[in-house]
C-alpha positions in Angstrom: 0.0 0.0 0.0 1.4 3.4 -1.1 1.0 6.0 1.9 -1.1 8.8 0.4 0.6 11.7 1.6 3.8 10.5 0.6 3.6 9.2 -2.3 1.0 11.9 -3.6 4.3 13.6 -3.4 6.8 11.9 -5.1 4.4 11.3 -8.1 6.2 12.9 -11.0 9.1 13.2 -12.5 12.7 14.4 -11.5 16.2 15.1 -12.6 19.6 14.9 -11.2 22.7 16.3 -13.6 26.1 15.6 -13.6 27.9 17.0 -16.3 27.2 15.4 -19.3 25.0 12.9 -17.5 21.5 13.1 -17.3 18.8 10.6 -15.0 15.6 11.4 -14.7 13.0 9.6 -12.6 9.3 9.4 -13.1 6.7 8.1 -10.2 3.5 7.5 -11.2 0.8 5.7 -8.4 2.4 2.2 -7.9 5.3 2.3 -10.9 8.4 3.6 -11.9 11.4 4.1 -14.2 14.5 5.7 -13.6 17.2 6.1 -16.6 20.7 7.6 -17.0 21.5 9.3 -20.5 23.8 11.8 -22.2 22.0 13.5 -23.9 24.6 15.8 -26.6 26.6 12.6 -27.0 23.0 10.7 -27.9 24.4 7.8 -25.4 21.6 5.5 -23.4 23.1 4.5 -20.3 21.0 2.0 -18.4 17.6 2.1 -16.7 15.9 0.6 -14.0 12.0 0.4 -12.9 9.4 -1.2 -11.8 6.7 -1.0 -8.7 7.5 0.9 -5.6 5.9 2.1 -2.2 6.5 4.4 1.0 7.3 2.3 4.0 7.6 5.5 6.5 10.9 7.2 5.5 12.2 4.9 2.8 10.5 4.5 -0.8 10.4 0.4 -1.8 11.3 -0.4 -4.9 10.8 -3.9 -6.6 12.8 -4.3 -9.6 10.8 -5.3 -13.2 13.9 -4.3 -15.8 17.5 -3.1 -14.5 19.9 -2.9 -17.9 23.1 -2.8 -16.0 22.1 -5.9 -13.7 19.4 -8.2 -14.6 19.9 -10.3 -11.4 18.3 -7.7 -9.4 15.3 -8.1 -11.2 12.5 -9.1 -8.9 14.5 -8.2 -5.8 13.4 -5.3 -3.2 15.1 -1.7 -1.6 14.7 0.4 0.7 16.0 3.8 0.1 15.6 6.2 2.3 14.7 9.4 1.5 13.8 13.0 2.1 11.6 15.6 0.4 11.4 19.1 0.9 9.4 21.2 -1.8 10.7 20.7 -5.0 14.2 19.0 -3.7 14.2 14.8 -3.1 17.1 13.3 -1.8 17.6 9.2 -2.7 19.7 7.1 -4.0 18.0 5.0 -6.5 21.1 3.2 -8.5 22.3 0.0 -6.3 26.0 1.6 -7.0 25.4 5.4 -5.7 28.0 5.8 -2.9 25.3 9.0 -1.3 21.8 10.0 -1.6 21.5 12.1 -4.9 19.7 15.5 -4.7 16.6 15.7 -7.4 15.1 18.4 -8.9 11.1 17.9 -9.9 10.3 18.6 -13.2 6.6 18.2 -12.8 4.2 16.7 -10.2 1.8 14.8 -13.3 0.5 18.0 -14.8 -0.1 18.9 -17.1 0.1 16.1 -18.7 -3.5 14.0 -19.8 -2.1 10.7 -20.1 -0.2 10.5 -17.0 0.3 7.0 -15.6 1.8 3.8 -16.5 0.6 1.9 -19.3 0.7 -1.7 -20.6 -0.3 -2.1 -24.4 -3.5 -4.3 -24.8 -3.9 -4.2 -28.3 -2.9 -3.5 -32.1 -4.3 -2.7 -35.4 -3.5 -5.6 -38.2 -4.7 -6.6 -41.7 -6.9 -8.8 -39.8 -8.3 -5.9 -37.4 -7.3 -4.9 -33.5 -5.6 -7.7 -32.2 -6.5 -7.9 -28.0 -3.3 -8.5 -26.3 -3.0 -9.9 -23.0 0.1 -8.7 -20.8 1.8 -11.2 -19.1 5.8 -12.0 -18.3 6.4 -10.3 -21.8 5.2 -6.5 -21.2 5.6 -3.4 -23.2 5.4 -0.3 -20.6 4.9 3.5 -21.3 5.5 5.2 -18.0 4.5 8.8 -17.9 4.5 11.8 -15.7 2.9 15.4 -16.6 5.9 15.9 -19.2 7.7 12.8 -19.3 7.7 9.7 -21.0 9.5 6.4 -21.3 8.3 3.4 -23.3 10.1 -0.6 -21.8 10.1 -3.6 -23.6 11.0 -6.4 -21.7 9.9 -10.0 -19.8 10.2 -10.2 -16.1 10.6 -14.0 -16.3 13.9 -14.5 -18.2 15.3 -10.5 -17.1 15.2 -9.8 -21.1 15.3 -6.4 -21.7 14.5 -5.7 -25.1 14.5 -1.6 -25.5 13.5 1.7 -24.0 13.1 5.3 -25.6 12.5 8.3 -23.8 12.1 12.4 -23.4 9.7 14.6 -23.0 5.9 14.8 -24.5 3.1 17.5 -25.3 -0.5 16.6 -25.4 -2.5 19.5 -27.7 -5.5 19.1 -29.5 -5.8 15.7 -29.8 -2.1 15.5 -30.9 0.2 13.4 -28.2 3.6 14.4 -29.9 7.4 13.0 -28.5 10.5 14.5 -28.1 13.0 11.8 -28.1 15.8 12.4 -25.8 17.4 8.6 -25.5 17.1 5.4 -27.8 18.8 2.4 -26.7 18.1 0.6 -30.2 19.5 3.1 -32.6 20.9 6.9 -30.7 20.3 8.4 -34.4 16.4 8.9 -33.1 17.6 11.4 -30.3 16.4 14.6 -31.2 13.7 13.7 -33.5 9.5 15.2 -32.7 7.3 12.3 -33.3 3.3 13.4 -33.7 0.4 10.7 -32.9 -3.3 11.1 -32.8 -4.4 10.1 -29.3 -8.0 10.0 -27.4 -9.2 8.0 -24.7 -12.3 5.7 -24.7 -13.3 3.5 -22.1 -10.6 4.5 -20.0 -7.9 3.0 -22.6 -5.4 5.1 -24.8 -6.1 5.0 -28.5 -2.5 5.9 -30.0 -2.4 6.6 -33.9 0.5 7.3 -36.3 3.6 6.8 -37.7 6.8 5.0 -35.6 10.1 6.1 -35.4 10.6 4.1 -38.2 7.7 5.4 -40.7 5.8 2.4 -40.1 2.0 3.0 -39.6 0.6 1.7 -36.2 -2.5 2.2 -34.3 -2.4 0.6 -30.6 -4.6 0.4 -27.6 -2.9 1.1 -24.2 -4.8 0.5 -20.4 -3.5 1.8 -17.2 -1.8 -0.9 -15.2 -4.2 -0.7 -12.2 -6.9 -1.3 -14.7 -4.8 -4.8 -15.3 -4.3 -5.3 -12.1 -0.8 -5.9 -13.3 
């Protein structure tokens, strides 16, 4: 159980950066995702994420994905931490030798679609295709300006990609701007534009990928999934 106060507050995203290196973090009720980048090198680091909770002064986090160390995947932490206003002190990375200082970039506004997100279905010649997340999952994890999409299994640790930045949503128009790729770096930088709406609680996401391919996908909120 998340304690409300608490974790009303951490929900959001935040930054920490040194030099060249970038990590932000973004809480959402009941997930996470926390990645290192450089962004003017268009270098993807490593990332970590996954569930987490407040247990009185330390944040709980239960690994689903970790790219520098797959064996801590399904493992708990407790880190303690601090907040004051717009400052949170952790340490989120199993090799930080201190607490990091954050800076929040948002607290889940303004953005429409914040939340975590597994995909539930997709468009093919033969119509929407229902897909049912299991051990295989595809994650989008965002905050009010945030985003980072996961693909990986929590049964065999596979991690199979993660993309990044920040996001707009405007008239019906959910647009990306891609600030890490782990697949191919030569997407940093690049403004993708998607038609987006919600029915039935579910995320109707419509356009081209980064790739130019046409796809049309159906997204649901984790705690809809129970998942």
């Amino acid at each position: 159980m998340l304690h409300s106060n608490q974790a009303e507050n951490l929900a959001g995203a935040w930054e920490v950066r040194e030099g060249q290196i970038t990590t932000t973090a973004i809480f959402t009720p009941g997930h996470y995702a926390v990645t290192r980048y450089d962004l003017e090198g268009k270098k993807f680091i490593d990332t970590r994420g996954g569930s987490w909770r407040v247990d009185g002064k330390n944040v709980v986090l239960t690994e689903e994905f970790n790219t520098a160390d797959k064996e801590q995947v399904g493992k708990e932490s407790k880190n303690p931490f601090t907040l004051k206003g717009s400052k949170l002190t952790v340490s989120l990375f199993h090799n930080d030798t201190k607490p990091k200082e954050w800076a929040r970039l948002d607290a889940g506004e303004p953005g429409k679609l914040a939340g975590a997100w597994l995909i539930t279905g997709r468009m093919t010649g033969d119509g929407m295709q229902k897909m049912t997340p299991g051990a295989r999952r595809t994650m989008k994890i965002l905050s009010g300006t945030r985003f980072q999409w996961i693909a990986y299994n929590v049964e065999t640790k596979e991690f199979s990609g993660t993309g990044g930045g920040t996001y707009t949503t405007e008239n019906g128009k959910y647009t990306e701007h891609i600030q890490f790729f782990s697949r191919d770096n030569s997407r940093v930088g690049q403004s993708l534009e998607f038609d987006f709406s919600l029915e039935d609680g579910n995320w109707r996401h419509k356009g081209l990928s980064s790739k130019g391919d046409p796809i049309d996908e159906v997204w649901t909120k984790r705690e809809r999934l129970g998942i």
